[in-house]
C-alpha positions in Angstrom: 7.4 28.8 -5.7 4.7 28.9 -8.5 1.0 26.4 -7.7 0.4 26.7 -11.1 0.7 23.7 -12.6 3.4 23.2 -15.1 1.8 23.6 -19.0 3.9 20.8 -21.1 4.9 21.9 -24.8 5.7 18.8 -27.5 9.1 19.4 -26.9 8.8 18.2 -22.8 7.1 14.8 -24.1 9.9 14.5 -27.0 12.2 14.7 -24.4 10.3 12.8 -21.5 10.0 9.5 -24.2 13.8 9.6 -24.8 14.7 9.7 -21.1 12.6 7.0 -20.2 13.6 4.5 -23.3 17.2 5.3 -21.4 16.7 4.7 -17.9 14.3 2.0 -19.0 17.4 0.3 -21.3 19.4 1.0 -18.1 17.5 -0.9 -15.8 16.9 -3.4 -18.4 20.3 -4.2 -18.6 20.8 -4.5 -14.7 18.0 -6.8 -14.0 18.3 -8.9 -16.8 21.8 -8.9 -17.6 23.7 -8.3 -14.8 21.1 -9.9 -12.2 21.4 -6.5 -10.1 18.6 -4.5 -10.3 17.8 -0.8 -9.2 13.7 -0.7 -9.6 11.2 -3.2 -8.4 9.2 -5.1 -10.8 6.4 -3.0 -10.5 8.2 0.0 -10.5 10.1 -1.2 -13.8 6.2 -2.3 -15.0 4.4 1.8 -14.4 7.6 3.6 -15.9 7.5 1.2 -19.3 3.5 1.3 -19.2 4.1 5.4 -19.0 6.5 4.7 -21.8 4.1 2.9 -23.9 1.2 5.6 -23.2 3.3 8.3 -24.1 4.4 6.7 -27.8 1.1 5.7 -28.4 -0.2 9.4 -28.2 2.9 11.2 -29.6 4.1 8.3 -32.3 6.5 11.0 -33.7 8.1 10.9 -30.7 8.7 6.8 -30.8 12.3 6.1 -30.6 13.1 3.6 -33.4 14.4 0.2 -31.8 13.6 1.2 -28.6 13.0 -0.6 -25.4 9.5 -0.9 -26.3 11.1 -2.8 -29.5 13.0 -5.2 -28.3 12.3 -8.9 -26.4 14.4 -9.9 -23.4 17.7 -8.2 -22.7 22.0 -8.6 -23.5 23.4 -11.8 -23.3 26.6 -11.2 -20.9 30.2 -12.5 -22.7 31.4 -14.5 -19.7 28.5 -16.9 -21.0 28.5 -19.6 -23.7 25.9 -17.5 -26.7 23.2 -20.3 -28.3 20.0 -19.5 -30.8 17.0 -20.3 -30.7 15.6 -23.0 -33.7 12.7 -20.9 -33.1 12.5 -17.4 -31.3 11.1 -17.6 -27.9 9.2 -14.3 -27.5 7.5 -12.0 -25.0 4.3 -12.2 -24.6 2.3 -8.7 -25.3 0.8 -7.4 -21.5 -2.7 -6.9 -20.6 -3.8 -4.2 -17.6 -7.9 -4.7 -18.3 -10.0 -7.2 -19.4 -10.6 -5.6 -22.3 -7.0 -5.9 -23.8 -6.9 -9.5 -23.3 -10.6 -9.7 -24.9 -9.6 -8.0 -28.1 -7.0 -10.4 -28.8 -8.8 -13.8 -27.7 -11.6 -12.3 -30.5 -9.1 -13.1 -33.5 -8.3 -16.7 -31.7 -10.9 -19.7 -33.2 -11.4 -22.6 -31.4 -10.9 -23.6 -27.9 -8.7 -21.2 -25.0 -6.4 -21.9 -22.8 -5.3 -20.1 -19.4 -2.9 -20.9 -17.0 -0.6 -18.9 -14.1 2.2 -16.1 -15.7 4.8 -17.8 -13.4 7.8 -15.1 -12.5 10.6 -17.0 -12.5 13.0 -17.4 -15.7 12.1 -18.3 -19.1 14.0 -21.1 -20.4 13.8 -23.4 -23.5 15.4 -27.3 -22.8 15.8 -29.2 -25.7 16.0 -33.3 -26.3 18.0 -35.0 -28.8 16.7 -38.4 -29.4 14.9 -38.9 -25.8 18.0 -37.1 -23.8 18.6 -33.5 -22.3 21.3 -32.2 -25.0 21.0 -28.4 -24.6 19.4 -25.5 -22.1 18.9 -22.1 -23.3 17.4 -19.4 -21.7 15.1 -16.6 -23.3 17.9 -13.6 -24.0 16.7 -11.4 -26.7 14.6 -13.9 -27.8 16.7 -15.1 -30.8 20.3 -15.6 -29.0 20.2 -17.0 -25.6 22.7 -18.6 -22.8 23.8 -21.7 -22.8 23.1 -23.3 -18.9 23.0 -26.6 -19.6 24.9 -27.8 -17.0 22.9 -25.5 -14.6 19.6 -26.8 -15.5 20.9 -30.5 -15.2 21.2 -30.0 -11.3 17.1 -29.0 -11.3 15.6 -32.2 -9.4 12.3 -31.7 -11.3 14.2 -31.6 -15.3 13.9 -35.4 -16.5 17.8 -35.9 -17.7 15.9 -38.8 -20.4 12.0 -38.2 -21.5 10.2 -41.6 -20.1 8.3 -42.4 -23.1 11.1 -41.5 -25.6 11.2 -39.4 -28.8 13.6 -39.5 -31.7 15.0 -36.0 -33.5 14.5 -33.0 -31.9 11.8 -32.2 -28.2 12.0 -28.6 -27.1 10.0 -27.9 -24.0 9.5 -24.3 -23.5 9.1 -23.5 -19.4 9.7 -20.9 -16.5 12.7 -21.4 -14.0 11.2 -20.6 -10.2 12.3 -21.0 -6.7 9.4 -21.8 -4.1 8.4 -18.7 -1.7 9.5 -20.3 1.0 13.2 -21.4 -0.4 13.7 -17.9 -1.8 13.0 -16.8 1.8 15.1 -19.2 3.6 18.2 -18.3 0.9 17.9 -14.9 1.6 18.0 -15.1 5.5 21.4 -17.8 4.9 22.8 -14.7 2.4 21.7 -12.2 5.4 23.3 -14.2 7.9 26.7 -14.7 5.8 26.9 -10.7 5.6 26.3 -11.7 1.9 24.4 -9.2 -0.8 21.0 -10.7 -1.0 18.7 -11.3 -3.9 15.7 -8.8 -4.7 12.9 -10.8 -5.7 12.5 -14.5 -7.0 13.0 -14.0 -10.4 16.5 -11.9 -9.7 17.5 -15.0 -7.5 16.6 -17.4 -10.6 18.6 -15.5 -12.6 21.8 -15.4 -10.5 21.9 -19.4 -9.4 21.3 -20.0 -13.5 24.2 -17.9 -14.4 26.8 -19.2 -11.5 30.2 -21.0 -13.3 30.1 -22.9 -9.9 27.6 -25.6 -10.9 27.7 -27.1 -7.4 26.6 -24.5 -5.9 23.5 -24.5 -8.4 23.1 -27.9 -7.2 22.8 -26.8 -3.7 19.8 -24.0 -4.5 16.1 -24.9 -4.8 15.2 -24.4 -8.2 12.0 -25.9 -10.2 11.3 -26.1 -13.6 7.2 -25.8 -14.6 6.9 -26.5 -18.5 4.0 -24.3 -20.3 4.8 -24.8 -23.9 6.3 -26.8 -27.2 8.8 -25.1 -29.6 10.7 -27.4 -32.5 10.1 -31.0 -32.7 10.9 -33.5 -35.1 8.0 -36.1 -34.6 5.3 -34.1 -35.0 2.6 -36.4 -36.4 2.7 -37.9 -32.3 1.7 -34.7 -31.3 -2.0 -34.0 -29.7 -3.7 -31.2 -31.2 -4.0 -29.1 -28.2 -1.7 -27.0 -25.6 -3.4 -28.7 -23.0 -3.0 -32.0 -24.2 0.3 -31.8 -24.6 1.2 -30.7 -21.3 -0.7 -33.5 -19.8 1.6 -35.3 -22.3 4.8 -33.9 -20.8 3.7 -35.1 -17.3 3.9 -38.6 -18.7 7.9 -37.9 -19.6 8.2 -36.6 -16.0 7.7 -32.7 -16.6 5.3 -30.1 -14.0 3.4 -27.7 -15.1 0.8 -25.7 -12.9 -3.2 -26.0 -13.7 -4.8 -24.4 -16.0 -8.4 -23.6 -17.4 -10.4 -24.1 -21.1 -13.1 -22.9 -22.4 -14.2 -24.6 -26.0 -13.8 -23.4 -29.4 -17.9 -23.0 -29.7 -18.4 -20.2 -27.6 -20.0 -16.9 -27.8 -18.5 -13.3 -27.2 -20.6 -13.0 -23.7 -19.4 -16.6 -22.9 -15.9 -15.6 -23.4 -16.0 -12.3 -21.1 -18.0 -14.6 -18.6 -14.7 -17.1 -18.7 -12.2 -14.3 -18.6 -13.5 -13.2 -15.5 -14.1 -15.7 -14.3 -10.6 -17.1 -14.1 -8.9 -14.0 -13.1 -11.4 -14.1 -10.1 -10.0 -17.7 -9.7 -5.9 -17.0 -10.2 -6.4 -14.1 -8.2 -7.6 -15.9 -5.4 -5.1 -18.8 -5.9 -2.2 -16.2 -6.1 -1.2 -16.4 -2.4 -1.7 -20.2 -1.9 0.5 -21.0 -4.4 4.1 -21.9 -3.6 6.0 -20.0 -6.4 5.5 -16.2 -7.4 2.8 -15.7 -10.1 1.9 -12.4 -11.7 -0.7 -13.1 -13.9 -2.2 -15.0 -15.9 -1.4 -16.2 -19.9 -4.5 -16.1 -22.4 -3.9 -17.9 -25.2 -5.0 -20.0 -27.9 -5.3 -24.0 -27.1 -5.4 -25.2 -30.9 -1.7 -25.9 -31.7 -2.6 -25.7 -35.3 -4.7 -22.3 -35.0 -0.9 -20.6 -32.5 0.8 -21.6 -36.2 -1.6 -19.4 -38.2 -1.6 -16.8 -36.1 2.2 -16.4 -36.1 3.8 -13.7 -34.4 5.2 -10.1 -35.0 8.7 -9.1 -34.2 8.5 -8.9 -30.3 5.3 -11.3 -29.0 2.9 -14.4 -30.3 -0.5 -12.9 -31.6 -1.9 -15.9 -30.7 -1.1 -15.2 -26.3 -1.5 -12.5 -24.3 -0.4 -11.7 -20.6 -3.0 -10.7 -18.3 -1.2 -8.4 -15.3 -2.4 -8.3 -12.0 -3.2 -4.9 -10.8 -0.4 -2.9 -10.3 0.1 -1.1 -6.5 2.4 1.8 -8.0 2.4 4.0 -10.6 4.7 6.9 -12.3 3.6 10.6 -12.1 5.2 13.9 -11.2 5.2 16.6 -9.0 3.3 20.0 -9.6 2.7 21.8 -7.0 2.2 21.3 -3.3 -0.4 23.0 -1.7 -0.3 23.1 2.6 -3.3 22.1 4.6 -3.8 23.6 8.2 -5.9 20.6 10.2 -7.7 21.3 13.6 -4.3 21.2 15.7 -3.2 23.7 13.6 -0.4 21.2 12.1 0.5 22.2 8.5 0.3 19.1 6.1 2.3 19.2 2.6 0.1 17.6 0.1 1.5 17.1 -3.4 -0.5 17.8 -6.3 0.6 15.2 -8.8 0.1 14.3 -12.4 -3.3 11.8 -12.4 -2.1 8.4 -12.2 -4.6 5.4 -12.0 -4.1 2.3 -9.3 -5.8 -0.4 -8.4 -8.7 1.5 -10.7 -8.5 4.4 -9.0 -7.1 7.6 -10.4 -4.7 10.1 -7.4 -4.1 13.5 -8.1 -3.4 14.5 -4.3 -0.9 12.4 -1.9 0.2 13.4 1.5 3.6 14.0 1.9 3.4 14.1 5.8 5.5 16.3 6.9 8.9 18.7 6.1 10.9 16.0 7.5 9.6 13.6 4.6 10.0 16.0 2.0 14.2 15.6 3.0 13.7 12.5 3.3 12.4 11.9 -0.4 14.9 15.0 -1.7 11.4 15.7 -3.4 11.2 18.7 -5.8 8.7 20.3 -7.8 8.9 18.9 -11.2 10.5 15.5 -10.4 9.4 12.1 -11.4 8.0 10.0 -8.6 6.7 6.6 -7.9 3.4 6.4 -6.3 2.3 3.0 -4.2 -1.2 2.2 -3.1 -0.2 -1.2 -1.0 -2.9 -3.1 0.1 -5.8 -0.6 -1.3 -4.7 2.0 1.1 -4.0 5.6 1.3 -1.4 6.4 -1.8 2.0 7.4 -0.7 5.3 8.5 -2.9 7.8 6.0 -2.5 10.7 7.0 -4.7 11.9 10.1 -6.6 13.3 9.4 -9.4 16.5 11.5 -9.7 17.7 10.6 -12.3 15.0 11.4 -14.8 15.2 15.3 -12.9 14.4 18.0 -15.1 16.6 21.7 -15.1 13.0 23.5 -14.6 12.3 21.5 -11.1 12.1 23.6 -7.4 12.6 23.3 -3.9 9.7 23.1 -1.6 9.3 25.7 0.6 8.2 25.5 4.1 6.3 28.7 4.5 7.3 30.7 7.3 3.7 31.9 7.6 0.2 30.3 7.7 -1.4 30.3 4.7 -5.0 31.0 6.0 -4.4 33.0 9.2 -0.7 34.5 8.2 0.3 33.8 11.5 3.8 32.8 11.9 4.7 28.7 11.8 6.9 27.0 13.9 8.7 23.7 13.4 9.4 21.3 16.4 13.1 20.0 17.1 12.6 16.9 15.2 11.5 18.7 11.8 8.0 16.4 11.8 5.5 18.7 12.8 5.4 22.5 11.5 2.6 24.5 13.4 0.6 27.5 13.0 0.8 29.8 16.1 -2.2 31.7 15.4 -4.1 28.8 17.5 -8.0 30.6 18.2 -7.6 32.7 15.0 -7.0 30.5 12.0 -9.5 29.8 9.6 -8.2 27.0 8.8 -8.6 25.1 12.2 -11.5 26.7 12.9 -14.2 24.5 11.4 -12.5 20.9 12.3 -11.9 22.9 15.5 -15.2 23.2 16.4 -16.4 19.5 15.1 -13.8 18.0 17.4 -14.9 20.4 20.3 -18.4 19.2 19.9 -17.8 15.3 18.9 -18.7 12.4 21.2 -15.1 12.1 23.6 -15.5 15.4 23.4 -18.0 17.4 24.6 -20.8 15.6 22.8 -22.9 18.2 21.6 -25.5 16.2 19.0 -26.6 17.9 15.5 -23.4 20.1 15.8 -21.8 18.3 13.0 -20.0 19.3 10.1 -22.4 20.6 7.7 -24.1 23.1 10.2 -20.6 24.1 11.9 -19.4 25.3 7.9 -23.7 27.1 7.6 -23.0 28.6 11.3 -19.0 29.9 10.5 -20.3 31.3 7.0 -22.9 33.5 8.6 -20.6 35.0 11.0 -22.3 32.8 13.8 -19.1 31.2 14.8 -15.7 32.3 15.3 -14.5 29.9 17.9 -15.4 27.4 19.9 -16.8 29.9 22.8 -19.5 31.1 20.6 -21.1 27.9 20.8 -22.6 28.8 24.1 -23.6 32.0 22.6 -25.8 30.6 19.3 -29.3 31.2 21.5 -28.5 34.7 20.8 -29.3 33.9 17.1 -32.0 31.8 17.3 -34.2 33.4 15.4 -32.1 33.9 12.4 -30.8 29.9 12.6 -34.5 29.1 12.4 -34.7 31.0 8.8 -31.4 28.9 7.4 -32.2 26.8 4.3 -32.3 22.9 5.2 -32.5 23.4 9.2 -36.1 23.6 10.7 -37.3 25.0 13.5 -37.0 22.0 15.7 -34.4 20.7 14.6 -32.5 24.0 15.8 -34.2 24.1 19.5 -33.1 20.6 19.8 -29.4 21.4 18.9 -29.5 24.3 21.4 -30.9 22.0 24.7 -28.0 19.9 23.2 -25.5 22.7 23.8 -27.1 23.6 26.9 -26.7 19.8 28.2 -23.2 20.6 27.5 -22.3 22.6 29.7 -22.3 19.5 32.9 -19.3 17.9 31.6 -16.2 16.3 32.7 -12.6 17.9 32.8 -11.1 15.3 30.9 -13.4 15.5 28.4 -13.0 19.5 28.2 -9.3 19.1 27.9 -9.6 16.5 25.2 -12.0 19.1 23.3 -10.4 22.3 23.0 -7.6 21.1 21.0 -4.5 21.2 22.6 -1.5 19.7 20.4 -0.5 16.4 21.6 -3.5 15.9 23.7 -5.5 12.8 23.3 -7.9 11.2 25.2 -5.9 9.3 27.0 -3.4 12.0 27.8 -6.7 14.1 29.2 -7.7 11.7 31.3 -4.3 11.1 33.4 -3.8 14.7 33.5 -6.9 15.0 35.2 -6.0 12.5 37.5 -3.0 14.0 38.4 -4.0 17.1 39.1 -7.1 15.9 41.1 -9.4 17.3 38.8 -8.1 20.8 38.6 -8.3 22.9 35.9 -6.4 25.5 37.2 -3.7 23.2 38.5 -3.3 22.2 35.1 -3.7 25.7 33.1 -0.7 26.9 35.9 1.2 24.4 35.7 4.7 24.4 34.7 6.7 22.1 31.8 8.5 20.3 34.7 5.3 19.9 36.7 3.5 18.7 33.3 6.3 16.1 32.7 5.4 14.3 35.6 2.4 12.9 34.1 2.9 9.0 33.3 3.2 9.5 29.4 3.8 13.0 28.8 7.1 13.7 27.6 9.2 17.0 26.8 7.7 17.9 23.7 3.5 17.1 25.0 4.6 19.1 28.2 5.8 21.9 26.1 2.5 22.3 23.9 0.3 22.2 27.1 2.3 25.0 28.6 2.6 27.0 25.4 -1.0 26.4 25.0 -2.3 28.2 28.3 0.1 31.2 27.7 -1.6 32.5 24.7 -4.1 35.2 26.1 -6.4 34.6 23.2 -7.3 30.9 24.4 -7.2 32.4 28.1 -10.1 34.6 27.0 -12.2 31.8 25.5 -11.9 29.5 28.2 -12.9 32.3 31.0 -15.6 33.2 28.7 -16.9 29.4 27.9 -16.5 28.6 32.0 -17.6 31.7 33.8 -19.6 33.7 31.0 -21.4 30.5 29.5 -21.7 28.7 33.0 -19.7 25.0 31.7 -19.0 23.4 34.9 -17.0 20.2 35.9 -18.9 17.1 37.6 -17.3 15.6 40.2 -15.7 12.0 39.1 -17.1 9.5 40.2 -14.8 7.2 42.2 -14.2 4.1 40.3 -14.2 1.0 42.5 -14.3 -1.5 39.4 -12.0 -5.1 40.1 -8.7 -4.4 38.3 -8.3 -7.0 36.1 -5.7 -5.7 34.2 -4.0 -3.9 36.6 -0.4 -3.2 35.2 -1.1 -4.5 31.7 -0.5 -2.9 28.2 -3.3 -3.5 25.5 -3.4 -2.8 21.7 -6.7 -3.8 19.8 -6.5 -4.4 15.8 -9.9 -5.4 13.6 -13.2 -5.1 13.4 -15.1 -6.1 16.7 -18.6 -7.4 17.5 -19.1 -7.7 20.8 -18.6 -4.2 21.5 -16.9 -1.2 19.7 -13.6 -0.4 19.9 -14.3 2.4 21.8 -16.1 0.7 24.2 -13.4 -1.9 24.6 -11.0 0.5 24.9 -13.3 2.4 27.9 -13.4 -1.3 29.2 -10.1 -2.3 29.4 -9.0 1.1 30.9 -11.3 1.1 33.6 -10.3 -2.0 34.7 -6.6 -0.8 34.9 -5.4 -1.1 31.6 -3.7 1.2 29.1 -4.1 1.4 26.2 -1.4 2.1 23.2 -2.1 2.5 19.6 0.4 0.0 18.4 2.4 -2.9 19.4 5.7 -2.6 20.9 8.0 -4.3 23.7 5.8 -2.5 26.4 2.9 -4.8 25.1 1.2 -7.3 26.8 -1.4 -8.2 25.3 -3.1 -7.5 21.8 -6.9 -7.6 21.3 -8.1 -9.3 18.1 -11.1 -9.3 16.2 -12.6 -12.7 16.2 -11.0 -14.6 12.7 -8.4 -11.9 12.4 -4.7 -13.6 11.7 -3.7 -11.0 9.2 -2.0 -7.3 10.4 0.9 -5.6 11.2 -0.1 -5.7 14.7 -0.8 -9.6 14.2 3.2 -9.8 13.2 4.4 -8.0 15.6 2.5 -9.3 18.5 3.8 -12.5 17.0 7.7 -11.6 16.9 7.8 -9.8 20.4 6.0 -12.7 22.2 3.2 -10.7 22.9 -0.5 -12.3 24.3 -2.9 -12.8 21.7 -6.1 -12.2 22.8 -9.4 -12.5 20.9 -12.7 -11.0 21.1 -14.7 -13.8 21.8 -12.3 -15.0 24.5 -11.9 -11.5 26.5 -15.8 -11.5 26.3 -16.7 -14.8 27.8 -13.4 -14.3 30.5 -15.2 -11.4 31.5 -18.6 -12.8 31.8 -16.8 -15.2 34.2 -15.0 -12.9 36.0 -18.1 -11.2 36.9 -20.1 -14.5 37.8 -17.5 -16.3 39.9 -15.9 -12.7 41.5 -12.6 -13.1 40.4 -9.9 -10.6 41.4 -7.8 -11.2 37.9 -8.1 -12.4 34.0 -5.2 -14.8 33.0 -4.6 -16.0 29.3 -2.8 -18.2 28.9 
């Protein structure tokens, strides 16, 4: 397998534009047309956006009526065919504030802003005061007829209230509520039915049903944003706005909107733009339908007319996006990390990709048993998601855009730092270097975890030293901690670290050495070995490290908690002579001793009770919560699950995974400010238990 990263000749991006205009056409045609589709919007959005970037730096390679070219999508035959008077267009999309600044600076006059609703564009036209026609957007020229489909809409006047002779077309978006779209889908679920991907995919389906009772039956809702032909013109108010506020006089909706007026200043216009896109975005999750961004456009009717439009969009609107969570790159190499376990992580090296405004060149692809999951290669198309702001992952490959030159990841047989040999568990998740008190790799985290505050809690031994202290030869492995007196004098001539500030990290090290044997187990690394996991086996084992270093898989299973696999690791762990030799040296050569526990005699007020914690706490940290809540007979899991009791919340907190699922399984919600003062009770009146009720 090569790490270099694949070098890309003109003919790879000729060939890259023409399979995208393909699958793009593809999937244009099965959302659109057929109502089925095989991408997410967003998905759909950072392949075309790829699409767009790639013609705009290699124009040669621009296929000629493209996707790119062309508004809307095929109008399916089982469907009456109507034109537009006028062609209802796309508008052109926006991904910064600058975009939708550099066309607002060719717009006079005032500007006009309202929610991109994600529904269904649809043009309704009135014939002397009554509802003679619905058509919706198609390719933007030729559209399908639903008139009888749009009559069943509750919110569609059948006659305008304060008539209008000739010709009224009101342009609009087609949408069914968040809530409705939710309930439909559970009915569809609960039927055994296929159900609908998104709002907009649901819109499009109940629009283009023959049954029209059954239309009738679904929630839709029209929200007008727009005018197309009319025949009394001279009625008309000169503004978008106004004539929306118009339209609610002849029983139409239409969602707020902002201005800003025509005398305004370049800095006043940036101010506004932000400005309401800090607004909309805010206003995005209270509304009740799906919005996805917001229209920019000119408010003077008579200034949209001079403006005019090219072949695909209005100049005189553009469509601000709201930032996208995925984005479209490619695979180039994957490069494996050894951590302080000694677990080997795949990371992919990928093409840059920017989300959310920030650019990922490395995602983590977990494990070998996610790379079959993904049927990822080297060389394949990918789809990258940030949800939420959080750590990037690849959510799709995209097969079908697969190139002849793409590889197979291997899963090295041997470490790459250490060469020691790997070995993969049952399950496939977790490959391991065996060379446990030898690899490089490990070695620095190693000793940072061996020295951090569950641990052994060795202050000043943080990371920056550990790597000064490893460089110079002064550390191999955690042992040689207790040895760094015997270098004193050469750690007090390292650049950056002063004499003091090297005595005090070695009466640090020498404090150390008093310690507690779930704290020792915890720091010399053992796989599967937490915290928690140290502290009940030192409880079983009545505090005996020998017990425990003898101890057999069977014995080891016995522990509440430890299964198969844990039990495994701790035995294979103590077999290895070379961590037999640097515990012997660290506990009889460097004098670490284990205190005696003291004998906790704390009220059990949790006695029997499963806690998870979620947020951000003030009272106390979540360590300290977690200390508290054990101590008085809890335990403590790192998720919620059936086994839960109760879950503690940061105070304000009604957001989460945990928060759902606490919610779902019937679990106790408990918040910070409530265990705190039920504590403070507990203690004034001597209560045996804490209820919640």
């Amino acid at each position: 397998m090569s790490d270099e990263k694949p070098q890309y000749d003109s003919n790879y991006f000729k060939n890259r534009v023409v399979e995208l205009n393909n699958y793009l056409e593809c999937s244009n045609f099965k959302y659109h047309t057929l109502g089925k589709p095989d991408i997410s919007d967003e998905e759909y959005d950072a392949l075309y956006n790829e699409l767009v970037k790639l013609e705009k730096e290699h124009p040669q390679f621009k296929v000629k009526g493209g996707i790119t070219d062309k508004v809307g999508s095929v109008v399916l035959d089982n469907l009456v065919k109507a034109k537009h008077r006028q062609p209802l267009l796309s508008l052109k999309k926006a991904h910064s504030i600058e975009e939708v600044l550099e066309t607002l600076d060719t717009v006079k006059g005032q500007l006009f802003a309202n929610g991109k609703l994600d529904g269904l564009a649809l043009e309704i036209i009135y014939k002397d005061s009554k509802l003679f026609q619905a058509i919706t957007r198609g390719d933007g020229v030729i559209g399908e007829d639903v008139t009888e489909a749009v009559k069943t809409i509750r919110n569609v006047p059948k006659v305008l209230a304060n008539g209008r002779s000739g010709i009224y077309e009101v342009r609009g978006e087609v949408v069914i509520p968040k809530e409705a779209f939710h309930k439909l889908n559970a009915k569809l679920h609960n039927e055994d039915k296929e159900m609908y991907a998104n709002p907009r995919n649901a819109v499009s389906g109940i629009l283009r049903s023959l049954d029209i009772a059954e239309v009738a039956n679904k929630p839709l809702a029209f929200f007008a944003y727009g005018i197309g032909e009319a025949t009394d013109t001279y009625l008309f108010p000169h503004h978008l706005s106004s004539v929306l506020l118009e339209m609610t006089t002849m029983g139409f909706s239409h969602k707020r909107f902002r201005t800003l007026g025509g005398n305004r200043s370049k800095e006043e216009t940036k101010k506004w733009v932000e400005e309401t896109i800090e607004k909309f975005t805010k206003l995005r999750e209270s509304y009740d339908v799906e919005i996805d961004g917001i229209v920019f456009a000119a408010d003077s009717l008579s200034v949209r007319e001079e403006l005019g439009a090219t072949s695909q969009y209005p100049r005189h609107s553009i469509a601000y996006k709201f930032p996208a969570s995925v984005g479209t790159s490619f695979l180039s190499k994957v490069e494996w990390q050894v951590g302080r376990t000694g677990v080997l992580t795949p990371v992919a090296h990928i093409n840059p990709v920017e989300i959310h405004g920030v650019t990922i060149s490395r995602v983590t692809l977990h494990n070998p048993a996610e790379i079959e999951r993904l049927g990822i290669m080297i060389g394949d198309s990918i789809i990258v998601s940030r949800q939420g702001d959080v750590i990037p992952k690849i959510t799709k490959v995209l097969t079908e855009l697969r190139e002849k030159h793409v590889e197979e990841i291997r899963i090295p047989e041997e470490c790459p730092v250490c060469s020691s040999d790997t070995i993969l568990n049952s399950e496939g998740n977790f490959l391991y270097c065996t060379g446990v008190s030898v690899c490089g790799g490990r070695l620095v985290t190693g000793i940072e975890h061996f020295a951090s505050r569950d641990a052994m809690n060795i202050r000043g031994l943080g990371i920056g030293i550990i790597r000064v202290l490893v460089e110079k030869g002064y550390l191999s492995n955690i042992s040689d901690i207790y040895h760094l007196h015997e270098f004193k004098e050469e750690m007090y001539k390292l650049d950056g670290f002063g004499k003091a500030s090297i005595d005090k990290l070695l009466d640090e090290i020498e404090k150390s050495k008093e310690t507690e044997l779930y704290r020792f187990l915890y720091a010399i690394g053992i796989n599967g070995v937490g915290l928690g996991t140290a502290k009940r086996l030192a409880k079983y084992f009545d505090n005996s490290f020998d017990d425990i270093k003898g101890a057999s898989p069977s014995q080891l299973e016995e522990v509440e908690d430890i299964g198969e696999i844990t039990a495994e690791l701790i035995y294979i762990y103590f077999q290895s002579y070379t961590n037999l030799e640097i515990l012997y040296d660290i506990l009889n050569r460097s004098g670490v001793y284990f205190m005696e526990p003291e004998e906790n005699n704390l009220t059990k007020w949790f006695d029997g009770q499963n806690w998870a914690l979620t947020g951000s706490f003030d009272f106390a940290s979540r360590k300290e919560w977690e200390t508290i809540l054990e101590e008085r007979g809890a335990k403590i899991a790192s998720s919620v699950s059936k086994s839960t009791t109760h879950l503690l919340c940061a105070d304000g907190n009604e957001t989460g995974s945990k928060m759902t699922n606490a919610k779902k399984l019937g679990t106790t919600i408990v918040f910070e400010r409530q265990l705190a003062e039920a504590i403070r009770e507990a203690r004034e009146m001597d209560n045996a238990e804490i209820s919640f009720f």
